[in-house]
N, C-alpha and C positions, 0 to 999 in steps of 0.2 A: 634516662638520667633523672631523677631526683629533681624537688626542687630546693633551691636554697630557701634558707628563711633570713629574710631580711627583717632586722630590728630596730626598734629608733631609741634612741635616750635622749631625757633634757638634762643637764647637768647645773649648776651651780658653784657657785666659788665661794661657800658661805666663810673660809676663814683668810682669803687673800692669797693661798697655795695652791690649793687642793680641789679638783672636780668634783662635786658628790656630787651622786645620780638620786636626781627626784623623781622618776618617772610613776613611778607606784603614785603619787600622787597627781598626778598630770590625767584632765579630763579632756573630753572630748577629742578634738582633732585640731592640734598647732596645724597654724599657718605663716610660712615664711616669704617674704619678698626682697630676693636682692639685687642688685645691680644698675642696670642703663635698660631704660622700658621704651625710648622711642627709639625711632629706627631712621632720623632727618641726619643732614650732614650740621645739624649743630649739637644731636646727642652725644656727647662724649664724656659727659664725668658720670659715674653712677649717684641714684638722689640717697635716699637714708632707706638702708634696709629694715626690717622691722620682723619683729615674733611675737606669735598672739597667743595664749593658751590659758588654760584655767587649770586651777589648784582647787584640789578638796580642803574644805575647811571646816569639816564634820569629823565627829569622833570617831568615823571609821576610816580619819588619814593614818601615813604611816608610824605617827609619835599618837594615835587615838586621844589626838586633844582638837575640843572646838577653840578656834583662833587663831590654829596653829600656824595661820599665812594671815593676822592682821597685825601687821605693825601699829606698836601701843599696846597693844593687847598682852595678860601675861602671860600667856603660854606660846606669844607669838615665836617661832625658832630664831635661836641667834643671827643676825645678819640679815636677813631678809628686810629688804629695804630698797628702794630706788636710790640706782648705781650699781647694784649688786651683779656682778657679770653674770652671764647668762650664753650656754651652746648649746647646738642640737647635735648629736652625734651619732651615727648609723653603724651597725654593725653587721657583719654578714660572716658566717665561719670560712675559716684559713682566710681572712682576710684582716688585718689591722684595722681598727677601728678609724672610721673618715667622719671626720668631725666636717659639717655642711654648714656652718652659721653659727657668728659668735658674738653678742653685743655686752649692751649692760641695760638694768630693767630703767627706763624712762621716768625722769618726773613726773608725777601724776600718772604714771603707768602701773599703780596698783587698786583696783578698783575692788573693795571689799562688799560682798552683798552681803545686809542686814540681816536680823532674823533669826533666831534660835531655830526655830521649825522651817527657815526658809528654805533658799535652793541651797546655801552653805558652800557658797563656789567665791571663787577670789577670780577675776580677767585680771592677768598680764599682759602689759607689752612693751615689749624690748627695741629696742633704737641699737643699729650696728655703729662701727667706729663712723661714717659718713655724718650722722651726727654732730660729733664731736667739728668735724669743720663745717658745718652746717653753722653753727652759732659761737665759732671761736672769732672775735672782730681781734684783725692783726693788729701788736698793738709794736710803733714806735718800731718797726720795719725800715731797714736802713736801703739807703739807694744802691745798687750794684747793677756794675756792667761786665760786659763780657761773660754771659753767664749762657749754660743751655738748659732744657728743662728740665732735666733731674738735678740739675745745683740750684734752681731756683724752687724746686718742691723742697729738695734741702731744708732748704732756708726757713720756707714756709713751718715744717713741722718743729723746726729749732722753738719757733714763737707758740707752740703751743703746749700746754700742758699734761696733754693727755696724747699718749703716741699710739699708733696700730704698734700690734705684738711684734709683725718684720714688712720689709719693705723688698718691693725687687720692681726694679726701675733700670729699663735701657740709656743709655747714654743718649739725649738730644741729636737731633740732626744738624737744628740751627743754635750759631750761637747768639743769642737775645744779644743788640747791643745794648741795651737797659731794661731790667725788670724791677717790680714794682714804686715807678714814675707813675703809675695809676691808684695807686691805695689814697684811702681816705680815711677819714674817723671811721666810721662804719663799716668800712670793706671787709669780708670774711675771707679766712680759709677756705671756701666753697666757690667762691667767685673768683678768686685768683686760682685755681686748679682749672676754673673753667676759661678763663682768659691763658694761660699759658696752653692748655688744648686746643684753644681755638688758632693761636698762633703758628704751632706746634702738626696741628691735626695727626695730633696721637690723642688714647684714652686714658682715661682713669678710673678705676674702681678696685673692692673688696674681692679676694680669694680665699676660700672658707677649702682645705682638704686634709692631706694628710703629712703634707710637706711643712703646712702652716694654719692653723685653725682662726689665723686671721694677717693676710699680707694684703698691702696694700700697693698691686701690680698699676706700672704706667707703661703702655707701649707708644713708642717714641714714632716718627713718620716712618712708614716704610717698614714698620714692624710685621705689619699683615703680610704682605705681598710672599713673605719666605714661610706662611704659615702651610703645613699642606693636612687636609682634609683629615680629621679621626678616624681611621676605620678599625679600632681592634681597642678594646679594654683590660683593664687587667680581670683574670677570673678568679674564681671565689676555689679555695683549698677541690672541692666536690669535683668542678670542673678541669684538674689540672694533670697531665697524665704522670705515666713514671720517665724518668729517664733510660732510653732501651739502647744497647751495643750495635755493633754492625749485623751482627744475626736477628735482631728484634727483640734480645733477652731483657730482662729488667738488671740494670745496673746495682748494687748492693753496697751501700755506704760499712765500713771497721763495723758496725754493729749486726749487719744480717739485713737490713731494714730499706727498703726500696725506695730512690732517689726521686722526689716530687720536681718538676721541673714550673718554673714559674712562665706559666700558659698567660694566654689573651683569648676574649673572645671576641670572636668577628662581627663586626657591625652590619644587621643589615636591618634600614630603617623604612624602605618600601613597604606601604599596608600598617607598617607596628603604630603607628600613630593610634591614640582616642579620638582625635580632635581636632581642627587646624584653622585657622583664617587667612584665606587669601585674599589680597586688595589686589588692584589694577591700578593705575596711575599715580598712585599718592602723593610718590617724590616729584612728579614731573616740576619741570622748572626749564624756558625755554629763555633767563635772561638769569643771568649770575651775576653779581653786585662785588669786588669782594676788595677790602679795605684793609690796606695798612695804615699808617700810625709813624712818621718821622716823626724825630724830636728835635728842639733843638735847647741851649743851656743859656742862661743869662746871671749874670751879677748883679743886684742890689737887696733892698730890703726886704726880708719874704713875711714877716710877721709884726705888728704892732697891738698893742694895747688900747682898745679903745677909751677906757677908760682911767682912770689913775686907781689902782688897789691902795685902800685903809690897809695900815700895819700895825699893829699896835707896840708899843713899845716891852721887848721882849719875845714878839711872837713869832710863831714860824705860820707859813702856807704854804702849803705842797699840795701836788696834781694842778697845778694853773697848766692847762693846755692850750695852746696857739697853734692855728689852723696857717698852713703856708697858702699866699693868696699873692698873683701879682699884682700888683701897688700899679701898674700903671695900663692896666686892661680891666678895669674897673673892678677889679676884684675876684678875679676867677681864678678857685683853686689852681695850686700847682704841688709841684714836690722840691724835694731838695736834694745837691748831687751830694754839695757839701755844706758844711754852715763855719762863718767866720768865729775863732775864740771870741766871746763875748769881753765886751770893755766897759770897764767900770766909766760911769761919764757918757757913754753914748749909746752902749745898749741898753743901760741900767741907772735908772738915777733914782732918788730919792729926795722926796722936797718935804718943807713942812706942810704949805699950803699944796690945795687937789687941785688947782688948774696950775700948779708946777713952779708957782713962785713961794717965798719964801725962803727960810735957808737949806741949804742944801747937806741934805745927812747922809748922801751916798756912803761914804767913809763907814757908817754905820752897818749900812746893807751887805750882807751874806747871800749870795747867789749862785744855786748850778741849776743844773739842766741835764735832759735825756734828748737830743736830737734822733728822732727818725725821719725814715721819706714822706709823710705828711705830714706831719706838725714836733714843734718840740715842745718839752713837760718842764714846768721851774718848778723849782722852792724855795724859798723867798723867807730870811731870819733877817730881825730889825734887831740887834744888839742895840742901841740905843737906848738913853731914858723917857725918851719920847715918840707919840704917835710919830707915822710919815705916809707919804702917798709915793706908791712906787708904777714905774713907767717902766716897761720892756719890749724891747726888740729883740730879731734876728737878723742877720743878714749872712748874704752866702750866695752860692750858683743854686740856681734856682731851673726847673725841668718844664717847657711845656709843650704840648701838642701846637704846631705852627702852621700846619698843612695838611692835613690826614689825604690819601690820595686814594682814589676809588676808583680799580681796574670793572669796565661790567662790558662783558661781550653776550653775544647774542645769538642767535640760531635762525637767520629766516624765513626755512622753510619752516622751523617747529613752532615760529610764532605765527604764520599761516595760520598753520593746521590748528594749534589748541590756543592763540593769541599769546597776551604777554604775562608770566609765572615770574615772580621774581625769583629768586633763593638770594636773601642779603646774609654775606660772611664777614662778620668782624674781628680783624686778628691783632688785638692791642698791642703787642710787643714784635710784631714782626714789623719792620722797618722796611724792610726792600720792595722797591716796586717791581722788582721783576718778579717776586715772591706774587705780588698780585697778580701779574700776569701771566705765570706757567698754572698757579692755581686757581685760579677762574675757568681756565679753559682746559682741563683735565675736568675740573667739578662737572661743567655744563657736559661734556661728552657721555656722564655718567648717566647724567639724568633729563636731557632735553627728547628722550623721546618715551612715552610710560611703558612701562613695565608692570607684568604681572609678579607678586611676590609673595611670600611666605611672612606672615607680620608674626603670629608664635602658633607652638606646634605643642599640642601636649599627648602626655602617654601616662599608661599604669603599670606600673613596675609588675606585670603578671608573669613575666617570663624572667629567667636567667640572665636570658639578655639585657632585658632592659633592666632589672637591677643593677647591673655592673654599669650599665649606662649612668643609670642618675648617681651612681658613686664616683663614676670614673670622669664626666665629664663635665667641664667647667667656666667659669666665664672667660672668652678671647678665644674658646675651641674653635675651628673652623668642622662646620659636617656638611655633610652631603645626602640634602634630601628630596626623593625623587617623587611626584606625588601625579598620578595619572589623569586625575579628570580635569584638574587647570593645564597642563601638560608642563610641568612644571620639574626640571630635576637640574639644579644645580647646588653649590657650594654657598654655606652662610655661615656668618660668625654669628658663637651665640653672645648676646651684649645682656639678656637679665635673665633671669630664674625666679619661679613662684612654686609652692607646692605646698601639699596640704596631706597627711596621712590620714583615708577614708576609712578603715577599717580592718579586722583580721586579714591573715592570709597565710597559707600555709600553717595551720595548729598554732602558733603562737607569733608568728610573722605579722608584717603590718604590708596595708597594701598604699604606695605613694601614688597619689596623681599630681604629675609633675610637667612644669611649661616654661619651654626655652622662649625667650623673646629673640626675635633673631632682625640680623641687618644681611642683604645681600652681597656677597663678596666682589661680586662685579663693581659695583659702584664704590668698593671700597681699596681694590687691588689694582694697580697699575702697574704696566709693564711694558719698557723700551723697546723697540725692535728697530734691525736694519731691515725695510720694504725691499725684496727682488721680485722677479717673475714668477719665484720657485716657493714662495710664502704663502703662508695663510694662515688665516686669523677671524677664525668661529667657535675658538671657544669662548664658552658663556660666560666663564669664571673671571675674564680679563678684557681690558679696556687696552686696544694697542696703539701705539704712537708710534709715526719714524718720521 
């Protein structure tokens, strides 16, 4: 059998529609990274993916103009600019093109090199949507309960401007009795993804294929344990047979024309490796720490003014923001469930004189406000013919941590042997302490005794096989890899992707070298059982309880 040729394209979105293919202009060899790179039981959101490549910018690019990739420059191509979206897309015949990675080009992600006679080369780099919650700070996020973790990512992405293309999100397991009672001025999109996973112990990242060239997948608890091992890809047109009768003949579609049947091909990943790294004890941890988070609500004043605000007379001020802080634990942020309507007179006054005597122009003052769960925003009009000094409060149910309670069990014979490993788990929104204590002591089973493991595994698309591989498979797969001389053959989800296209292959194909970062499924997959005499329980792939 032949081999396929596998092909890569960069594309662009230079009119806000439409993919054009730059590849004709694309030098060297892109390099992509996406996903979740560690493999500890705190990795769980993916960090910011990223795309590195270089553009000719010598007269022999595809418009034969030098500049043609300097923004500023006249003959720079329309659009090209930081923001400008940005995918990689692979192709292989009889098979739909699988778009692998999709961002937009970073600020400061185009780096022009000088020089008439120089190298004439532009470096890109692309930042994926992980990004965009990387440095979105959640703004004026309202308190809610009863929520589970895909209503509270919900929520999250509501606050932000810039959305992934589609979303595919399992329904929570738990329901939060309150999410975000932890935001702050500064709190990101990023870190509340990573606080409801840690609560949750579900993940979160980008899915770059054919279904979606960019979703942004969360699996909820319990999502792994039903996942079962990849063994078969889909094959490329080359590879697929006809469809034959019960005698063996070829079946014949109204045209004469012989019925292709949509084939897989079988995975088999023993030996196909380039590359691997195995560690031995890494995750060990022979003491588990693991933290919920009660809350409880209180009434009085969550915000004051420290100082009197100058008005002028006629003037407005907007954006005054006030941080919630309880007034009677010496000032230690809090949130808020609810906030009382403000009262003219006692949230809000308005004096002539600034330490608040003088006469009182309240009557004058024009007041709203934006209430979220850390702080609320005024704006503030003095209709008046004269200056004033204005004082503002809040008051309302007010949210704080009152007792955080810390289940930590232990192992003594594994702290013997390799003494004491902490593993500390913080789960800010999970409230229950039985939550702390079914999952401390599942964790600790996982990992108090070391293990040899597969940290990532990488290959070169030289075979059939393994092209359909790096097309077919993707972040959350579970595979199955068996590898001789650590003795080493069990099930692993793959959590990150890296790869870099080395060169030809096949007359006009490109050849990928490509590396799953993987997490071992054992320590990830949990599974109940009733213990009899007639049981048994060595497989590798599961942790068992009864």
């Amino acid at each position: 059998m032949s081999n396929i040729v596998l092909q890569m394209a960069i594309e662009a979105m230079f009119d806000g529609s439409t993919w054009t293919d730059i590849t004709e202009d694309v030098l060297g060899a892109p390099v992509v990274q996406t996903g979740i790179f560690g493999n500890s039981d705190a990795d769980r959101v993916a960090g910011v993916g990223t795309l590195k490549f270089e553009l000719n910018n010598s007269m022999s690019n595809s418009a034969g103009l030098a500049g043609y990739y300097s923004p500023g420059h006249a003959n720079c191509r329309a659009g090209f600019k930081a923001g400008l979206p940005v995918r990689m897309v692979y192709k292989m015949e009889g098979m739909a093109d699988t778009p692998k990675w999709r961002g937009t080009i970073a600020p400061g992600g185009i780096l022009v090199a000088p020089g008439l006679y120089g190298i004439r080369r532009v470096q890109v780099t692309c930042y994926d949507w992980m990004q965009q919650a990387n440095i979105h700070r959640l703004q004026l996020m309202a308190y809610t309960t009863s929520k589970r973790g895909d209503e509270a990512l919900d929520l999250i992405l509501a606050n932000m401007p810039v959305q992934p293309a589609s979303t595919l999100f399992d329904n929570g397991v738990y329901t939060f009795t309150s999410v975000f009672d932890t935001v702050r001025a500064f709190t990101t999109a990023m870190s509340e993804f990573q606080k409801i996973c840690a609560s949750e112990r579900g993940y979160l990242y980008l899915r770059h294929n054919r279904v979606s060239d960019e979703q942004l997948v969360w699996e909820a608890y319990g999502h792994r344990d039903s996942i079962t091992a990849l063994t078969a890809v889909s094959a490329a047109l080359d590879e697929c047979g006809y469809l034959l009768d019960e005698d063996g003949l070829e079946v014949l579609d109204e045209d004469g024309v012989e019925i292709l049947i949509d084939d897989v091909v079988e995975m088999n990943l023993s030996g196909a490796f380039a590359d691997m790294e195995v560690v031995h004890g890494a995750n060990l941890a022979t003491r588990v720490s693991y933290t919920v988070y009660p809350k409880e609500t209180f009434a009085g004043t969550l915000c004051v003014t420290q100082s009197r605000i100058e008005l002028g007379a006629g003037e407005t001020k907007s954006g005054i923001k006030l941080t919630y802080r309880d007034q009677d634990a010496g000032g230690t942020k809090v949130s808020a469930a609810a906030i009382t309507p403000l009262a003219s007179g006692t949230d809000y006054i308005m004096t002539a004189n600034q330490d608040g005597s003088g006469t009182d122009l309240t009557s004058d003052l024009v007041v709203s406000y934006t209430a979220g769960v850390e702080g609320i925003e005024f704006e503030i009009t003095n209709n008046g013919a004269s200056k004033g000094y204005v004082y503002l409060q809040a008051r309302g149910t007010g949210v704080r941590i009152y007792d955080k309670i810390t289940k930590t069990i232990s192992n003594a014979a594994s702290e013997l042997a390799y003494g004491t490993i902490e593993l500390v788990i913080d789960a800010p929104y999970q409230e229950d302490p039985l939550a702390a204590d079914v999952f401390s002591l599942t964790v600790l089973a996982g990992v108090m005794e070391p293990a040899s493991e597969i940290r990532k595994v990488t290959f070169l698309s030289s075979t059939n096989m393994l092209k359909s591989l790096f097309l077919g498979a993707d972040l959350g797969n579970r595979v199955l890899i068996p590898e001789q001389m650590s003795g080493i053959s069990e099930a692993y989800f793959i959590q990150g992707m890296e790869w870099t296209d080395i060169g030809a292959n096949d007359g006009p194909g490109t050849l990928v070298k490509f590396t799953w970062f993987l997490k071992r499924a054992a320590v990830d997959v949990l599974k109940f059982v009733v213990w009899d005499d007639e049981g048994t329980w060595d497989d590798a792939d599961y942790r068992w309880y009864w």
